[in-house]
N, C-alpha and C positions, 0 to 999 in steps of 0.2 A: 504494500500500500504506500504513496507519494502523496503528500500535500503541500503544498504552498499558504506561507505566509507574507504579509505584503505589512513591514515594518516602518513608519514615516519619523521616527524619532530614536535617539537612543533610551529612552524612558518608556516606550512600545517595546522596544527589545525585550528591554527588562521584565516589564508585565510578560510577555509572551515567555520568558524563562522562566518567572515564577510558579507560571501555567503549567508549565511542561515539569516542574520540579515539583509541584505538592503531587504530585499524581505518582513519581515514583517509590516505586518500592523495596529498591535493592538490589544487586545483582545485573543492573544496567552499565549497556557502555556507551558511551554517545564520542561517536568519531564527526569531528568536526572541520568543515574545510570551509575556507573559503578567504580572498586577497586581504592583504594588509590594510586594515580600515573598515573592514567590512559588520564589525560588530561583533565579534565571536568573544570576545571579554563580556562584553555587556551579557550578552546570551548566557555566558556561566555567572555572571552577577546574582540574573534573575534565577537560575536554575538552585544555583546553593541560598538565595533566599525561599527558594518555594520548599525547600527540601531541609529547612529548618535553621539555618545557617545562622547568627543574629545580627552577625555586620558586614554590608555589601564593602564599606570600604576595605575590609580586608582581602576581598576577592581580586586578585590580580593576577596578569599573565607572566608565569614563573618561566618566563623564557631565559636568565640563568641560572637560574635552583632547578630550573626543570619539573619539580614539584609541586604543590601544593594543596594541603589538606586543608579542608573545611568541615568544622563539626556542626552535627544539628542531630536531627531525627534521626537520619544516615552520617556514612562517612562518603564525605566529598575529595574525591582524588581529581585534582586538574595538572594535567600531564599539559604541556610545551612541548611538541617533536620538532620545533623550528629550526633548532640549532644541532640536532642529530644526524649524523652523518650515516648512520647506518641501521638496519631493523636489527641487529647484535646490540647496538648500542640501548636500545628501545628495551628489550629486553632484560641487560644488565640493570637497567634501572628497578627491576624489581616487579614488571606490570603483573604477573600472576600471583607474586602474593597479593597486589593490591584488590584482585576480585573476590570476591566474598559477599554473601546474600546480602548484608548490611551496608555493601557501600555501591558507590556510583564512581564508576569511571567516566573522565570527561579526558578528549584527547583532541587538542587544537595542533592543527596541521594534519590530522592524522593521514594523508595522503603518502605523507613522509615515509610513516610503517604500516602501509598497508597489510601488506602480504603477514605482518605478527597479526593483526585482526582477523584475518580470513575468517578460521574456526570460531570463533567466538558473536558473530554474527549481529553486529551493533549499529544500533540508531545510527543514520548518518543522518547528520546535518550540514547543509551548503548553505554559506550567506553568499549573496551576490550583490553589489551595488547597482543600483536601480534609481539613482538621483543623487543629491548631496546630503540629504541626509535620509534618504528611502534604501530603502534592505528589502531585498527577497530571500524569503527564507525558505529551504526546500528539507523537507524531510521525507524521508523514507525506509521500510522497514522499522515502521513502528511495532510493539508490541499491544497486543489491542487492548490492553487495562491505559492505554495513552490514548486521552481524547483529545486532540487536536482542532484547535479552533478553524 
């Protein structure tokens, strides 16, 4: 299943993450691609506030820690593959232990380590720029407990 969302603000993003984050339940991966500027911070903003998180400011793109947790209901793992040179490298970071019924894998660039995704069969999300401040947002391969606006 593919849907499209059509994003006119970074504060829509946000809403539209929160949406997609109170709904999960654990054991999700959301592979996330899309250009520099396109929104994909904002999108894990909203996603670790919907999923219990308490403070969006501390949501940021650990593109040199590579990491970054965020507590709430779930555990919020937001991966950075921007700066990986290799799906070895993707790996060494630890991504299977980070899966587990309780957390949420979020993985910005994941175009990067595709081929370590394969098995494991995860939400993708594509932001696209669509104006100066308009996002198109494409998902697909939802799991159907995701209702998608």
């Amino acid at each position: 299943m593919s849907k499209a969302f059509t994003s006119h603000s970074p504060e829509e993003t946000i809403e539209f993450g929160q949406t997609l984050g109170r709904q999960l339940r654990g054991g999700e991966i959301i592979a996330m691609v899309g250009p520099l500027g396109s929104g994909k911070t904002h999108l894990i903003k909203g996603i670790a506030l919907g999923a219990g998180a308490e403070d969006r400011k501390v949501v940021n793109s650990p593109t040199f820690v590579l990491i970054n947790q965020y507590q709430g209901r779930l555990d919020i793992y937001h991966i950075d593959a921007y700066r990986l040179d290799s799906v070895a490298e993707f790996e060494m970071l630890g991504f299977d232990d980070l899966c587990y019924p309780e957390s949420v894998v979020v993985i910005e660039w994941a175009d990067k380590v595709e081929a370590a995704l394969a098995e494991t069969h995860p939400i993708h999300i594509e932001l696209c720029h669509a104006g100066p401040r308009t996002r198109t947002i494409h998902i697909r391969n939802t799991p159907d407990h995701l209702n998608v606006p």
